[in-house]
C-alpha positions in Angstrom: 39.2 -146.0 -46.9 41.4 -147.1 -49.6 39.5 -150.7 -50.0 36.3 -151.6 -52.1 33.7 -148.8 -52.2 30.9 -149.6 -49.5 28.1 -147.9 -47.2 27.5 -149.4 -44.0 23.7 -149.9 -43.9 23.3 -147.3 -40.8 24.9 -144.9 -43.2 22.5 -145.4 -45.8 19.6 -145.8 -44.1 20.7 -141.3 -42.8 21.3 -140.9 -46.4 17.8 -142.0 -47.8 16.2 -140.2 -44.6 17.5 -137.0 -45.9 17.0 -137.8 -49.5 13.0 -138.0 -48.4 13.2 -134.9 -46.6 14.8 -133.2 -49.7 12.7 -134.6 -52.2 9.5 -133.0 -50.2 11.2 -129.4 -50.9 12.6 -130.1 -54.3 10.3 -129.3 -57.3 10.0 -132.6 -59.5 11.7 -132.3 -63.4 9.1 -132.8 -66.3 11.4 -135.0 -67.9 10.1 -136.7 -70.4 10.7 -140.8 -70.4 14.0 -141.8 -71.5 14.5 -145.7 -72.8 15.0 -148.3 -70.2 18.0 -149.9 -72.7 20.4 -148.5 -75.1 22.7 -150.4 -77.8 26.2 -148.3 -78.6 27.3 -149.5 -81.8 30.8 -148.1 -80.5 31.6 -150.5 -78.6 28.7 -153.2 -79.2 27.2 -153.2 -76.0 24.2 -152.5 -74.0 23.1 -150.6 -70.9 19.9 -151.1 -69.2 18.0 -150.3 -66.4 19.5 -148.5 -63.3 22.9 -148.9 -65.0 21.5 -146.4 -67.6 19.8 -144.2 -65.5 23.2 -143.9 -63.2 25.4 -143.4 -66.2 23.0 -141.1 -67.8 22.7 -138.8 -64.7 25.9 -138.4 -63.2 27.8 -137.3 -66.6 27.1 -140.2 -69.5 29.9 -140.4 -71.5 32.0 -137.8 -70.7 32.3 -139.2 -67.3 31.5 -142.7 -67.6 32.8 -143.6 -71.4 31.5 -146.2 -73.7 30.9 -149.7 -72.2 33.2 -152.3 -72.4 30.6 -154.9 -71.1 27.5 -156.5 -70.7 26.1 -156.8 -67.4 28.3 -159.6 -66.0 28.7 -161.8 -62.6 31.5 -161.1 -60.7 32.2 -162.0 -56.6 28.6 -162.3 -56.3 27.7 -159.2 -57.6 26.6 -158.1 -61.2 29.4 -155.5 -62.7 29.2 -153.6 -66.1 32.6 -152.5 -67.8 32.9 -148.9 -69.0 36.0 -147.4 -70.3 36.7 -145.1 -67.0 34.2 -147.0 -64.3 33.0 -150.0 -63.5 29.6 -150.1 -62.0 28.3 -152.6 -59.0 24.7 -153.4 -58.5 23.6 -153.5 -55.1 19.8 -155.0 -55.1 19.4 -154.8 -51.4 19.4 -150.5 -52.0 16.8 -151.4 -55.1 14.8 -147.5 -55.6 17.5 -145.7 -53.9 20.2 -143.6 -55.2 22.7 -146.8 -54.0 21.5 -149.4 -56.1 24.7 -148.1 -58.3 28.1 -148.1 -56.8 31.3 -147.2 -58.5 34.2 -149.4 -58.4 37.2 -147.5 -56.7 39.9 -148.0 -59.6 41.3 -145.4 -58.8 42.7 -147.1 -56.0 43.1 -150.5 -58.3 45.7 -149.2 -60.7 47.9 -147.1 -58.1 47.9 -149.6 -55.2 51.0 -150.4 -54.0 52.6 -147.4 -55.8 54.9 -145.6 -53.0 56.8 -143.0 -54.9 56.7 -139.3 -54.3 53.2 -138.2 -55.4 51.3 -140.9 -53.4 52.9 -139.8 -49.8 50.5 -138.8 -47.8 51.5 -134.9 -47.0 50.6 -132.8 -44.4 48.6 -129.7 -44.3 50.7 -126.2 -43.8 50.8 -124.2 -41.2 48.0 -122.5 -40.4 46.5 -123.9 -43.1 42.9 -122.8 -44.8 41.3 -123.8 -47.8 40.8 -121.5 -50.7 38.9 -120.9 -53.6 42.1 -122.2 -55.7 43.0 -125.5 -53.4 41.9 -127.9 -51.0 43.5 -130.1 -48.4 41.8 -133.4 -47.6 43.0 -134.5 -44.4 41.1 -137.8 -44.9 43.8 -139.1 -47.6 46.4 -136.2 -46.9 46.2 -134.7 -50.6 45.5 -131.2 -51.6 43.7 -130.0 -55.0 44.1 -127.3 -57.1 43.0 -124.9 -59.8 41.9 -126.6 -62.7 41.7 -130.0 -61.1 39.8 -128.6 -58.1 37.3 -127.3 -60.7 36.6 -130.0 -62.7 36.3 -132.2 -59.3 33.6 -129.6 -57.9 31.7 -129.5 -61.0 31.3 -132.9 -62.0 30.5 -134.7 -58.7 32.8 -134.2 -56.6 33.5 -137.0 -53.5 30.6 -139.1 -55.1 31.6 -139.5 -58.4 35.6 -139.3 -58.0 36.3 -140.0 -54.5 38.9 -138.7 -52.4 42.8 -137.3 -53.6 45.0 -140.2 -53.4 48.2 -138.6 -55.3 49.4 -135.1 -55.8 49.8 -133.5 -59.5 52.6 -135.0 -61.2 53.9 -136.1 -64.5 53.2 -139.3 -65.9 52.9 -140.4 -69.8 53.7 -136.7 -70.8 50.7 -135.5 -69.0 49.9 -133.7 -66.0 47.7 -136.3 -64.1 46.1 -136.9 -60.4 44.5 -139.8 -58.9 41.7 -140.2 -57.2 40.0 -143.2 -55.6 38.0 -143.5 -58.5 39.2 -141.8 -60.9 42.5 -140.1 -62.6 42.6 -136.9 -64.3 44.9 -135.6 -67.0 45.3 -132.3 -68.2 45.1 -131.8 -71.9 46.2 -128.1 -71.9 45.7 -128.5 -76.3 42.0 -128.4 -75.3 42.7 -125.3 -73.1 39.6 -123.4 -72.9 37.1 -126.1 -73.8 35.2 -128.8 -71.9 38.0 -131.5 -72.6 40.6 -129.4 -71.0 40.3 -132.1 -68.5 39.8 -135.7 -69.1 39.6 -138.7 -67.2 42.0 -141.8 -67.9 40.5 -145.3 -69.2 41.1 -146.6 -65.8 37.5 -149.0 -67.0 39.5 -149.9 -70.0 42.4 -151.4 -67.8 40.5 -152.8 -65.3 38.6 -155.1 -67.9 41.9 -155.9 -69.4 43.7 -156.7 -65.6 40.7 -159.3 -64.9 40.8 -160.8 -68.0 36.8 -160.0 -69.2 35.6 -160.6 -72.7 35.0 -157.2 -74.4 33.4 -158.8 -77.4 30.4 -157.0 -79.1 27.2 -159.0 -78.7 24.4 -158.5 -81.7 22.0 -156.1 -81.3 18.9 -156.8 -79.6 15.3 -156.5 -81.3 13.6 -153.5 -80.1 16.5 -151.7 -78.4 17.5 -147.8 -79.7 21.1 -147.6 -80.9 22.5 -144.4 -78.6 21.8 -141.1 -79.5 22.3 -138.5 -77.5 18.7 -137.0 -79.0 17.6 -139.7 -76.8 18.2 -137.7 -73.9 17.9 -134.5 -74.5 15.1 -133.1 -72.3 13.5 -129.6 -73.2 11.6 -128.0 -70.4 9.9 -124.3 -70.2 9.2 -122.3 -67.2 8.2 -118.9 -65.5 10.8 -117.2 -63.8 11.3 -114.0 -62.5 15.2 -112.7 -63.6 15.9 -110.1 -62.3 17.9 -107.2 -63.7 20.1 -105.2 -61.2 22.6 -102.7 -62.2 24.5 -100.4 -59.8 24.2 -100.4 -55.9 24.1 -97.3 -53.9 24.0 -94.6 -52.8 21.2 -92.5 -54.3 17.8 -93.6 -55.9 17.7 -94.0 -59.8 16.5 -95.8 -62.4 19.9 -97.7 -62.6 20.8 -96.9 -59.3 19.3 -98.6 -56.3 20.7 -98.1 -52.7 21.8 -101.0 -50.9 19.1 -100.7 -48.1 16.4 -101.2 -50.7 18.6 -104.5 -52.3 18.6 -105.8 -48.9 14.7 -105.2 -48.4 14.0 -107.0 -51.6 16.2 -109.8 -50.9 14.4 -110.0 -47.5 10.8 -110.1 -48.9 11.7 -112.8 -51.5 13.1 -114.9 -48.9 10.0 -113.9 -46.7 7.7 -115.2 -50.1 9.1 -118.3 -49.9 11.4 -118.0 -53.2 15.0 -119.7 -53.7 17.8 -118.0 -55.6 19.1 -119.9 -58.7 22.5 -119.3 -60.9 21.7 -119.1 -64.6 23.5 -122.4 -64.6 20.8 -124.4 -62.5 18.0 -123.0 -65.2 19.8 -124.1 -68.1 20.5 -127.2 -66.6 16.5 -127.5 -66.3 15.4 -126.3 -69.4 18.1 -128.7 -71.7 19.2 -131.4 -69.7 16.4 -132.6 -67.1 18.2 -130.9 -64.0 15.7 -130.3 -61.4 14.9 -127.0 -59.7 13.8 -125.5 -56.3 10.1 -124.2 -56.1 9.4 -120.7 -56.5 12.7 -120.1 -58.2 14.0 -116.2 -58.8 17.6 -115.6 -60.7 19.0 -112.1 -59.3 21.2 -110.6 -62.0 23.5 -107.6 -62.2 24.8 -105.9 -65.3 28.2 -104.2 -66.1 30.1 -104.9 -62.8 30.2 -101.7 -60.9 32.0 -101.3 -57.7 28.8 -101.3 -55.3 27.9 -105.3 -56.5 30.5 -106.2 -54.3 28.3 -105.0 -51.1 25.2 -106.5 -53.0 27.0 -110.1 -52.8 27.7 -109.5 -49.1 24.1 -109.3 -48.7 23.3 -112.5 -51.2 25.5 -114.1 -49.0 24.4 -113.1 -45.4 20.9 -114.5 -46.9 22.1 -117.7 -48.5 21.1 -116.2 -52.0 23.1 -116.7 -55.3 23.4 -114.4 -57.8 25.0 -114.0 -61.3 27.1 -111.3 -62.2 27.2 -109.9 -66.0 30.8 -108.6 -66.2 32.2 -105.8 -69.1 35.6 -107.2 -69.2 37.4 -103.8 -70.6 35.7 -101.7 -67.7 34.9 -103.7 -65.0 35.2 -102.1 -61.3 35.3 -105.3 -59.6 38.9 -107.0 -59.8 40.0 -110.4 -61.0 40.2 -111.1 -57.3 36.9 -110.2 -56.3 35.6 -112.2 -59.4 36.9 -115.0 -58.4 35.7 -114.9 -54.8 32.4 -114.4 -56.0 32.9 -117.6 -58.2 34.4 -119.3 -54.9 31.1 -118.1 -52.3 28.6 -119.6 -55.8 27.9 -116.7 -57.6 27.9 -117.0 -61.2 30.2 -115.0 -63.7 29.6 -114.5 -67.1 30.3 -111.9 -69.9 28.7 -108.7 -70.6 31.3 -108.2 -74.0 34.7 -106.1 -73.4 33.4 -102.5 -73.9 29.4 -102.6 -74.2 28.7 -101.6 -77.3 25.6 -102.0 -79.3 26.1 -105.2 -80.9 24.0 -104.7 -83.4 25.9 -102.2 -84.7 29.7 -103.4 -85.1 31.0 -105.0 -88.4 31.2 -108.6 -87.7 34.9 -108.1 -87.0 34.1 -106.5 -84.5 31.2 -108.5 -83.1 33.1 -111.8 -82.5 36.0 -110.0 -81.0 33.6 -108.4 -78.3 31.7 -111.8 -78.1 35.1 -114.3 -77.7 37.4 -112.2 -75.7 35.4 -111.3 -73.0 34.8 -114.8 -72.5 38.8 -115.6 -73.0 39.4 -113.0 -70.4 37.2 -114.2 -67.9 37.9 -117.7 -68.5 41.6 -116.8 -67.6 40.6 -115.2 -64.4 38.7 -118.1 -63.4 39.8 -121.1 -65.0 36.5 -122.4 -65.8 34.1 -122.0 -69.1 32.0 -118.9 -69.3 29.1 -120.2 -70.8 26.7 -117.2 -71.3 26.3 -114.0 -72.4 23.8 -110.7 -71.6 23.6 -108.6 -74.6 24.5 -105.0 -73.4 21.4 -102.6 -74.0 19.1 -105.6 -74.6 20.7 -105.2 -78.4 20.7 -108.3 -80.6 19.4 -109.5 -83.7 19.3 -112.4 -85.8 22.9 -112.1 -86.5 24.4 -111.6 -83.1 22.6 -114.8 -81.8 24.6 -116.4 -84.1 27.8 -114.9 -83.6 26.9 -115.9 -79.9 26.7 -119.8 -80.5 30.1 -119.3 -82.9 31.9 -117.8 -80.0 31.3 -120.7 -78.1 28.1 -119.8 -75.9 25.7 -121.7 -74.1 22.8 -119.1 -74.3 22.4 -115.6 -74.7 20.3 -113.2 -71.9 18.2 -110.4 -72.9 17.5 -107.2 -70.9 13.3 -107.3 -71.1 10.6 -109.7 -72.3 8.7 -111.4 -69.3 9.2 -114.0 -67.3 8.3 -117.0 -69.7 12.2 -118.9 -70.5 11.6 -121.9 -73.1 14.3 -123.7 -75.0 13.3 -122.1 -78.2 14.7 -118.7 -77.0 17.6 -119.9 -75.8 19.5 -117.0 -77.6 17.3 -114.0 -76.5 16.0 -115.3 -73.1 14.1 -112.3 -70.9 14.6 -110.4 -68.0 12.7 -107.7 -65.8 14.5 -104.8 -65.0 14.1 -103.6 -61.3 14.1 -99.3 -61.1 16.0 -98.5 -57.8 12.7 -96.1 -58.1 10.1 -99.3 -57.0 8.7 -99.1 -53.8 8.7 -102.6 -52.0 5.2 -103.1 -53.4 5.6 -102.3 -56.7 8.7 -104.4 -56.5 6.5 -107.2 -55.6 4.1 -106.7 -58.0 6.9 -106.9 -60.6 8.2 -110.1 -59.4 4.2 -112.1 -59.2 
């Protein structure tokens, strides 16, 4: 457990028969072609080949850091420096997703450290993970909150490995260690992306075994990095649809939750898969891949009967996301955050649904930026996106939408085309609790 990252070859022979399986049932990204190497000035340095395409998928440098190194010998295998990994090529896993293996320095720069936050502990009594901590029995650790987050988000066991401390101070910092990885908690950044950061374990590995980190000149023919160079914009036709209260009687904005469940059923009988507005964005800006036949189910303004609507989602294996008015919202803090736990998105629908349009701009940014503050608090996570409330926005509310701090903004009409150019005013259809099942399916083809 705690030695040098490897997978026994029966092991990775399961893993790459499932990876086939999955990549039959996994629609394939249009990404365009990336370059094989990259020089970072930074640093002085190059990454190439599956080095690059490993550091560029699994986080790049907010993850990885700038490297430290060429690619270098070392024990027989060739290693590359980075200033929070160190990467191993394995050629015998050449055009599988093992060729790369991180370096557990994690484990490196703690071991033999016995004091009180590295004891193993023991789970509690009647213990049950939540959606604010986990216990891993394999290294008898827990995680927690912010921590656990950041851990689920950006690759979890893969990528960081397994607990091997508790929180605890260290450097004036609130840190944890993992296998591969430590985390510190920058609470100045509170709010923002680098609210957690990982230490320059890379850094102190490369000084520990003694490794030249001198620049080398620049080859001919070889892009400096820019992140341009891997920005991926993608287009596609997806049905969102546009929910707003469940139950009990038939309205426009009403629709009972027997007829939720009957559309959920026939999508699922269709063939489509439920993605979180998350997944899409990931597709249309970053080269993430999605499932085929996607549908996003959306609901707007957070009234009580949403809570029976996730039920069914969840009964089905669906996802949806959930458009919440801050100032008015008949779900509770609770409940949002057990959506957010079961993988239901939450994001804001502004703090009393005004016509944006119509506010002084004042006004506009505090609807815009507190919702998100408040719903960021109940979560502890970013809130990345925003569903203007009566379809309202112009030219001026996109903008105060990417100053608050937004990923995207979500319309309430428009179609089913989403392209990176209308990233601010993307489209939804709105589904009448009126719609027979047929018409309903008409809506959705």
């Amino acid at each position: 457990m705690l030695g040098r990252s490897r997978l026994s070859r029966s092991l990775v022979t399961m893993l790459l028969s499932f990876t086939t399986f999955a990549s039959a049932v996994v629609a394939p990204s249009s990404a365009a072609a990336a370059p094989s190497s990259v020089y970072f000035p930074v640093t002085g340095h190059v990454v190439s080949g599956d080095f690059l395409t490993y550091w560029r998928a699994n986080g790049g440098l907010a993850i990885f850091g700038y490297p430290l190194t060429e690619m270098i010998e070392q024990g027989g295998l060739q290693v590359q420096y980075f200033e929070r990994a160190r990467f191993e090529y394995h050629p015998e896993f050449a055009g599988t997703p093992y060729v790369v293996e991180l370096e557990l320095l994690g484990n490196e720069t703690a071991a033999g450290r016995t004091d009180a936050p590295f004891a193993r502990q023991s789970a509690a009594p009647n213990w049950s993970d939540t959606a604010d901590r986990l216990y891993f029995a394999a290294t008898g650790h827990y995680l927690a909150y912010g921590f656990k987050t950041y851990w689920q988000q950006h690759g979890g066991l893969a990528i960081f490995g397994y607990p091997i401390s508790e929180e605890f101070q260290e450097g004036g910092r609130t840190v944890q260690y993992f296998e591969r990885a430590r985390f510190e908690w920058w609470p100045e950044h509170r709010g923002t992306p680098y609210e957690v950061q990982l230490g320059l374990l890379g850094t102190a590995a490369a000084a520990r075994d003694n490794v030249s980190v001198a620049p080398v000149t620049k080859p001919d023919g070889v892009p400096n990095y820019d992140p341009s160079l891997f920005i991926v914009l993608q287009s596609l036709h997806i049905p969102v649809l546009m929910y707003h209260q469940i139950g009990p009687n038939a309205a426009r904005y009403v629709t009972p939750l027997w007829k939720f469940e009957q559309e959920m059923d026939w999508l699922k009988s269709q063939g489509y898969s439920s993605v979180t507005l998350s997944q899409v964005y990931d597709y249309m800006f970053n080269g993430g891949t999605l499932p085929p036949n996607p549908v996003m189910i959306t609901f707007d303004d957070a009234t009580a009967g949403q809570w029976d609507a996730a039920a069914a989602l969840d009964a089905r294996g669906m996802k949806g996301t959930f458009f919440i008015i801050t100032g008015n919202s008949a779900l509770s803090p609770d409940q949002l955050r057990s959506l957010d736990a079961r993988g239901h998105e939450i994001e804001s629908h502004t703090v009393s649904h005004p016509f944006l349009t119509k506010l002084s701009d004042g006004d506009l940014a505090y609807q815009l930026s507190q919702s998100k503050t408040t719903l960021e608090a109940i979560l502890g996570k970013p809130v990345r996106f925003v569903a203007y409330p009566y379809g309202d926005y112009n030219g001026r509310v996109e903008n105060a939408t990417a100053s608050a701090g937004y990923s995207a903004g979500i319309a309430a009409w428009g179609g089913q085309d989403w392209t990176p150019d209308k990233r601010w005013q993307e489209p939804r259809v709105e589904v009448s609790g009126l719609l027979s099942l047929s018409e309903f399916a008409a809506l959705v083809r």
